[in-house]
PAKE-873457 format. One record per residue: residue number from 0; x, z, y of N, C-alpha, C, O, CB in turn. Coordinates in Angstrom, 1 decimal, padded with zeros to 4 digits, m for minus. Last residue first. Glycine has a CB too. Layout:
> NUM_X_Z_Y_X_Z_Y_X_Z_Y_X_Z_Y_X_Z_Y
...
//
This chain:
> 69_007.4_009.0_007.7_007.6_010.7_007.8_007.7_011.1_006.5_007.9_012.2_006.2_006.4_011.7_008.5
> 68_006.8_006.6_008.2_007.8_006.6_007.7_008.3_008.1_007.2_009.2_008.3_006.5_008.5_005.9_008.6
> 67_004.4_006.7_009.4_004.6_006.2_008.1_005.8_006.4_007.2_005.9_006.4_005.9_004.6_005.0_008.4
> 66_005.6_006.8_012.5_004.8_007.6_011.7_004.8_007.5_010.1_005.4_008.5_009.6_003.6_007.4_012.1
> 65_006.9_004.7_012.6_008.2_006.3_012.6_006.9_006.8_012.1_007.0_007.2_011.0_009.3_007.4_014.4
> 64_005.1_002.6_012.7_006.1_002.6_011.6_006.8_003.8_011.4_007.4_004.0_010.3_007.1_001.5_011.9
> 63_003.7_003.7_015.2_002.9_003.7_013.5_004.3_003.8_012.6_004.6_004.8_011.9_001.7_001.9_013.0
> 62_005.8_002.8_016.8_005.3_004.8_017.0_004.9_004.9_015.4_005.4_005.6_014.6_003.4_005.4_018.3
> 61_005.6_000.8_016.4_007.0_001.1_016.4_006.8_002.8_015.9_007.4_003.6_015.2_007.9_000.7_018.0
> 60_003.5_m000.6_017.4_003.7_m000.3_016.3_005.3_000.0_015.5_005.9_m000.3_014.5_003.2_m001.3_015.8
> 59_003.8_000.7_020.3_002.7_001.0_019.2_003.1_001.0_017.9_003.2_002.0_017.2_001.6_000.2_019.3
> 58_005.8_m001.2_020.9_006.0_m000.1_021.0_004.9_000.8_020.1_005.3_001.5_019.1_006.1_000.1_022.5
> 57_004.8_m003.5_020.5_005.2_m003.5_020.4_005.8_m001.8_019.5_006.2_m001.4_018.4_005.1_m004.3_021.3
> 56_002.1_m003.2_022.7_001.7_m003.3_021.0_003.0_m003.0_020.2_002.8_m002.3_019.2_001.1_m005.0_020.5
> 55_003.3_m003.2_024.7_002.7_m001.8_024.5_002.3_m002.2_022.8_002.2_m001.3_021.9_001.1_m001.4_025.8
> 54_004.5_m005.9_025.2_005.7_m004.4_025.0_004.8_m003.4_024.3_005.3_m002.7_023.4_006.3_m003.6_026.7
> 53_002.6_m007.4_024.8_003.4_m007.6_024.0_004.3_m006.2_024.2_004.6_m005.5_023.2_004.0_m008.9_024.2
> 52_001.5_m006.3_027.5_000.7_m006.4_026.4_001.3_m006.3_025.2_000.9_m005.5_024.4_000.1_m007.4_026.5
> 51_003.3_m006.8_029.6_003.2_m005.6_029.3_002.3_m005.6_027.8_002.5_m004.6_027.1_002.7_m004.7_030.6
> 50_004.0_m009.7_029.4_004.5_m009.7_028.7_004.0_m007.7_028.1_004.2_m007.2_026.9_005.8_m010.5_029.2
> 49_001.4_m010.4_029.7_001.6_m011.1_028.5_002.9_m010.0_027.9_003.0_m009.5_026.8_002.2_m012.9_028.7
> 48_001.1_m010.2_032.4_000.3_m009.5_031.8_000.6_m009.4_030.2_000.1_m008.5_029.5_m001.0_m010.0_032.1
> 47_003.2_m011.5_033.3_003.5_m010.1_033.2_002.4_m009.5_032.4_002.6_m008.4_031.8_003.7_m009.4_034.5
> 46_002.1_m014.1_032.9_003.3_m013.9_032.5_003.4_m012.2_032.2_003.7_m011.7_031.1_004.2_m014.5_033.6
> 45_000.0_m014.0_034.9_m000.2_m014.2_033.8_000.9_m013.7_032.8_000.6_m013.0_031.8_m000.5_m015.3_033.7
> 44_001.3_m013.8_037.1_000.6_m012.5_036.9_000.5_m012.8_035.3_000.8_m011.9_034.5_m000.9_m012.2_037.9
> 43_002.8_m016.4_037.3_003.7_m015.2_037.4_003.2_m013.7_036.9_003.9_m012.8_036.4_004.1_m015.0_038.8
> 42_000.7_m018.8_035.7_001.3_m018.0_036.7_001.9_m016.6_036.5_001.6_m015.8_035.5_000.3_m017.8_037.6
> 41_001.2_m021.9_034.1_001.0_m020.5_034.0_001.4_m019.7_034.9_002.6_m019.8_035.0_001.5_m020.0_033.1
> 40_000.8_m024.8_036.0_001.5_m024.0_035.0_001.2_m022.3_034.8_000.9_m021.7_035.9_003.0_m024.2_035.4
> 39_m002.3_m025.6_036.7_m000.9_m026.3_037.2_m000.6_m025.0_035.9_m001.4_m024.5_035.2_m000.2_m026.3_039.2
> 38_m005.4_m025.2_036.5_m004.8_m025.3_037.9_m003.6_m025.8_038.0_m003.4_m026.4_039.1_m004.8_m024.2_038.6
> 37_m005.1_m024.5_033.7_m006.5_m025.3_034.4_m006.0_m026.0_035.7_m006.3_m027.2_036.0_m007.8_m024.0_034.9
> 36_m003.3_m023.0_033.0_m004.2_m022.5_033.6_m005.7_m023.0_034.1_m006.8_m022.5_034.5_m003.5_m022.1_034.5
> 35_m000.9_m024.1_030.8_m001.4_m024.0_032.1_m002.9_m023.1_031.9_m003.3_m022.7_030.9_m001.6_m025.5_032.7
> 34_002.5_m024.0_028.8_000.5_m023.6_028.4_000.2_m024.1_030.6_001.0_m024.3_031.4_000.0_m020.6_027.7
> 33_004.4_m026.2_027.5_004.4_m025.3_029.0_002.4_m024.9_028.8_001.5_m025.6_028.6_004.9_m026.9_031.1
> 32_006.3_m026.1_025.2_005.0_m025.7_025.1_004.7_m025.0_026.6_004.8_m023.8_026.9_004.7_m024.8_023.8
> 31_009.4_m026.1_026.1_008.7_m027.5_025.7_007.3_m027.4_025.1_007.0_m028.5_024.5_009.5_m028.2_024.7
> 30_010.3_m024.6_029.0_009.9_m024.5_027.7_009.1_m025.8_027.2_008.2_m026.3_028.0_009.2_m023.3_027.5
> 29_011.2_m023.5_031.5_012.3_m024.5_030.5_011.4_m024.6_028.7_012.0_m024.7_027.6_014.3_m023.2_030.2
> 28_010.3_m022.6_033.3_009.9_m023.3_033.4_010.7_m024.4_032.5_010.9_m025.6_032.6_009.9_m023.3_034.6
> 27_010.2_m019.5_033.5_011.6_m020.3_034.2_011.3_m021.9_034.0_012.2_m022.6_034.6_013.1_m019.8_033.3
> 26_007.8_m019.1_032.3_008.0_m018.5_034.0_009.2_m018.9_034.0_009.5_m018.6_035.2_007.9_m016.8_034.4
> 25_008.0_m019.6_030.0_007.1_m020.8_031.2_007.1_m020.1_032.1_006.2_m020.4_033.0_005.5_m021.3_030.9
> 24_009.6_m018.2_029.1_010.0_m019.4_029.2_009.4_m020.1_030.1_010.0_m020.9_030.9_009.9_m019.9_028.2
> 23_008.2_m015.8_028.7_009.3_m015.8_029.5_009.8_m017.3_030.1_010.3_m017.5_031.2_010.3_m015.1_028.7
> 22_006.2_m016.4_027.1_005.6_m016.3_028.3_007.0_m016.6_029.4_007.0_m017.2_030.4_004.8_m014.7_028.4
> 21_007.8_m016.7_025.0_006.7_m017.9_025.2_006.4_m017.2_026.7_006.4_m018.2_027.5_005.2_m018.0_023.9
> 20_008.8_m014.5_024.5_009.2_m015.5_024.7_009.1_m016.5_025.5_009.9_m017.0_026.2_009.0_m015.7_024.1
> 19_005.9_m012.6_023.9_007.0_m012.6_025.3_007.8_m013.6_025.3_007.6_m014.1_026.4_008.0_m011.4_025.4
> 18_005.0_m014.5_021.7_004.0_m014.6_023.0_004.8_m013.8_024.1_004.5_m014.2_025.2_002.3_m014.0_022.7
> 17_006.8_m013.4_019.7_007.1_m015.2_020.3_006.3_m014.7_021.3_007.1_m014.1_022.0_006.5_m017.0_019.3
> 16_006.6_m010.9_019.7_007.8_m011.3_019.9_008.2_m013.0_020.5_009.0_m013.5_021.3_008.2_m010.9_018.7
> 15_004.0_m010.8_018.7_004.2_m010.5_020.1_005.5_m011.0_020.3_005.5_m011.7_021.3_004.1_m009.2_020.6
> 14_004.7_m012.0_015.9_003.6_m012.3_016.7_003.7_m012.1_018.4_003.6_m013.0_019.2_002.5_m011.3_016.0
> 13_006.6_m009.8_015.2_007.1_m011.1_015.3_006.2_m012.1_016.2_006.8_m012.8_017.0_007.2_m011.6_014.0
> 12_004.3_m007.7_014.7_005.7_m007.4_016.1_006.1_m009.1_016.0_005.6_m009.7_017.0_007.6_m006.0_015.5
> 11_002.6_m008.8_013.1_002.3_m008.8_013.9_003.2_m008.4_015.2_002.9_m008.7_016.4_001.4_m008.4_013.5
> 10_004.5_m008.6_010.5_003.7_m010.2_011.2_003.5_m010.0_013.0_003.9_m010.8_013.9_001.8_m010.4_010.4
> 9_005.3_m006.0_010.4_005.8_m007.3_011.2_005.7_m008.4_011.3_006.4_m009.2_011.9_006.6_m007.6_011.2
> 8_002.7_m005.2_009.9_003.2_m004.7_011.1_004.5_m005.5_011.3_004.7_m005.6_012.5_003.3_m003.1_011.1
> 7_002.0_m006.3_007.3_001.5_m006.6_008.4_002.1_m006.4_009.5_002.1_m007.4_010.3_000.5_m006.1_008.4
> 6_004.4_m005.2_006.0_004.3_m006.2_006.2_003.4_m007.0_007.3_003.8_m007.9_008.0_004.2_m006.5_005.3
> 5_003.4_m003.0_006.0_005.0_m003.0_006.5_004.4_m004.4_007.0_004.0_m004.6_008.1_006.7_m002.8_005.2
> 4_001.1_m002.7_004.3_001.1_m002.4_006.1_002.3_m002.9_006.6_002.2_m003.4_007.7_001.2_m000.7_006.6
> 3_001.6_m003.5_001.9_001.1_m004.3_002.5_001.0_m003.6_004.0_000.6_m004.4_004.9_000.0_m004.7_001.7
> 2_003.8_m001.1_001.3_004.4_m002.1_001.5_003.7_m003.7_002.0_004.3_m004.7_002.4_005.0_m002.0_000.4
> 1_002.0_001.0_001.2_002.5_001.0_002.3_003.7_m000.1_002.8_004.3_m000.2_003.9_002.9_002.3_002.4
> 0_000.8_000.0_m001.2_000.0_000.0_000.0_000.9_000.0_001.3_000.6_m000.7_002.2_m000.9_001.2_000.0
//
């Protein structure tokens, strides 16, 4: 069991891991999946929203994994 959680939980860090990437990229404007908005390229707010989102899940499942791990 606790070897089908492991595994989920780094699907899903790997998961955030590309969408900061991915966000970082299209705020320097070097990425060959530029996403937009409707209006022109992804904006700066979008970007940070992506990336605090990706950090707090991040970090979450970092807390679950030291939990689990007790």
């Amino acid at each position: 069991m606790a070897s089908v959680y492991s595994s989920r939980l780094e699907k899903r860090k790997q998961w955030w891991k590309t969408q900061l990437r991915e966000a970082e990229a299209n705020g320097r404007g070097d990425s060959t999946s530029q996403r937009t908005n409707g209006k022109g390229l992804i904006s700066g707010l979008d970007i940070l929203q992506v990336r605090i989102q990706a950090e707090r899940a991040l970090r979450k499942a970092q807390k679950c994994q030291n939990e689990r791990s007790l």
